[in-house]
Each structure stands twice: as structure tokens, then as C-alpha cells.
C-alpha angles and dihedrals in degrees: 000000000000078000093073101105106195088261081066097043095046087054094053092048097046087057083050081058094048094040089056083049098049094042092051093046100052097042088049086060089033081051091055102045091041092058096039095043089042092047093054103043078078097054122126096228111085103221084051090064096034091052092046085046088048101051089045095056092045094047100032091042087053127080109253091219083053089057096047083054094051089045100048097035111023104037086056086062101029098048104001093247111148107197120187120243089253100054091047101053084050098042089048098045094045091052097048101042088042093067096059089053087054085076095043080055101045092040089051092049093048093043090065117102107273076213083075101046091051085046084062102047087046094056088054094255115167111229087261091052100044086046092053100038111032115017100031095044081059099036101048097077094054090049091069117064087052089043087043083059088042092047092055089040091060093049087049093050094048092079072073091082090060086085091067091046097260104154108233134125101308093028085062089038091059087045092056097043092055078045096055105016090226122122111169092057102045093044086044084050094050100044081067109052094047085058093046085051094042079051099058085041093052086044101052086041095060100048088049084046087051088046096045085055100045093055083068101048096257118148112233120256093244085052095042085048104057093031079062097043090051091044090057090035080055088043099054090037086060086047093052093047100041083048090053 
């Protein structure tokens, strides 16, 4: 490690810059498929949920490193579309990842008490309504823990776009390595900088996952956890005395 000159150093931390980048920017679009196909595969109409099905299947079914390819190298010829390395490997990670967000999305909205959906109906709500402002407002908070894995498994899949020359954390990695001819020091280097990264992720999930809760009323699980631990410490304390 002490053979990493400033020069070195500067070109892992700018793919640090692009990974982050390339991470925010693919689970914004993965975000946003996720909600619409989940969404829809509720729906009451039956080519609504067959066409969602159909594109999660498709899209969580392909290989998300097959689809960079097909977007950098066959849309160019198909529909004379250049992306940039950059925007392919985006488009093709936030479509793949958002298919499987599409099932975090469907299984929060069916978990949700049918009671409340027919409390909604009763008090005249439209579909879109009862959607906002019952089964969202509920659903929301379980969406998160499993979105939480999805989300560091997309930053772990985006060392993918080096491939295609996008210069993020492995790309400079690689570049390094050929400079100093060294493996083990540089990929030791970069493992931990992608936990450190997963960290921070995990960290700033699970206060939007308390606060989330906590909008609904919900008590968070560390609070939950030693309530219920006092109330078994009181519990046993009654026994003894009771026992003397």
C-alpha cells in the first residue's frame, strides 16, 4: 500500500465518485419502475397485470452485464441511439434491478389488511385514493429492509460497467494494479471501500426505515426490544417476590 503515490490514490477515489454516481442514479430509475410495474401488477384489469408480469420476468430473468452490452452495442445499430458508457450501464441496471423492486412493491401492497382497503371503498375513496392514502402510507415501511439488501447489491453490481470502460471503483482498481503490478494491496484496498460504502447505505436506510415507522405511528424494533425485555425483567422481579 505504501506504493500508492497521490496520482494513484486521486484515481481510486474519483471512481468512488463515479460509483456513488452511478449507484444514485440507477436506483433513482430502478425507484421509479419498481413503483409504477408493482403497482400495476395490482391492478384490477387483467392486461395491466399480465404486461408488469411480463416485463419482470424479461428484465429479472436477463443478466444485467448482457443488457449493458445490448444497450451500448446493439441500440447504436437497431435504433441509432449512442449512449454513453455511463447512461447504459444506468439505463440497464435500473431496469434490471427495478424489476426486482417491482416485487418488494407488489408483496408490501398485498400485505396490507384487506379491512383497510374495504374502509376505503366504504368511505367513497376512488383506486388512486385508496392506493395514496391507505395502502401506500402502510406499505411504505415494509418496503424498506428488503429495499435496504436490493439497494447494496446494486452498488455491488455496478463494478459491472467497468467492463465498458466506465471509470468507476474497480475500473480504477484495474488501472492501478497494471500501474503497480501489485493485486492483493489495491483489491484489498477496494473491498473496503465498497463496505464502507454498503455501511453508510445500511445506515441512512434504517433511519428513513425509523422515521417511516414512526409516521404511522409504529415503535421502533430497538424500542420494542428493550420495552419487551423490561417488561419480562418486571415480570420475573413480581414472580421472585411473590415467591419470598
Amino acid at each position: 500500500m505504501t506504493n500508492l503515490t497521490a496520482g494513484l490514490w486521486e484515481l481510486l477515489f474519483r471512481g468512488v465518485w463515479v460509483t456513488v454516481q452511478l449507484t444514485v442514479f440507477s436506483a433513482a430509475l430502478g425507484a421509479f419502475v419498481a413503483f409504477v410495474v408493482g403497482v400495476a401488477r395490482t391492478n384490477r384489469l387483467w392486461i395491466v397485470r399480465f404486461l408488469s408480469g411480463l416485463y419482470m420476468e424479461v428484465f429479472r430473468g436477463t443478466s444485467a452485464l448482457v443488457l449493458m452490452f445490448w444497450m451500448f452495442f446493439v441500440l447504436p445499430v437497431a435504433f441509432g441511439w449512442q449512449l454513453v458508457p455511463m447512461w447504459a450501464a444506468v439505463l440497464a441496471l435500473g431496469l434490471s434491478y427495478g424489476a426486482y423492486g417491482s416485487e418488494i412493491v407488489r408483496g408490501a401492497l398485498a400485505a396490507v389488511a384487506p379491512a383497510q382497503q374495504e374502509a376505503g371503498i366504504a368511505l367513497g375513496f376512488s383506486p388512486w385514493q385508496r392506493l395514496v392514502k391507505i395502502k401506500l402510507p402502510q406499505a411504505w415501511p415494509e418496503m424498506i429492509p428488503p429495499a435496504n439488501n436490493l439497494l447494496i447489491e446494486l452498488l455491488k453490481g455496478t463494478a459491472l460497467v467497468s467492463i465498458l470502460g466506465v471509470g468507476d471503483i474497480t475500473f480504477g482498481a484495474s488501472l492501478v494494479r497494471n500501474a503497480l503490478g501489485e493485486s492483493a494491496p489495491v483489491y484489498t484496498i477496494i473491498l473496503v471501500m465498497y463496505f464502507v460504502l454498503a455501511f453508510l447505505l445500511t445506515r441512512v436506510m434504517r433511519a428513513v426505515e425509523r422515521k417511516a415507522k414512526a409516521g404511522i405511528g409504529q415503535t421502533p424494533e430497538k424500542s420494542k426490544g428493550l420495552r419487551k425485555l423490561k417488561e419480562q425483567s418486571d415480570a420475573m422481579s413480581a414472580a421472585a417476590g411473590g415467591g419470598s
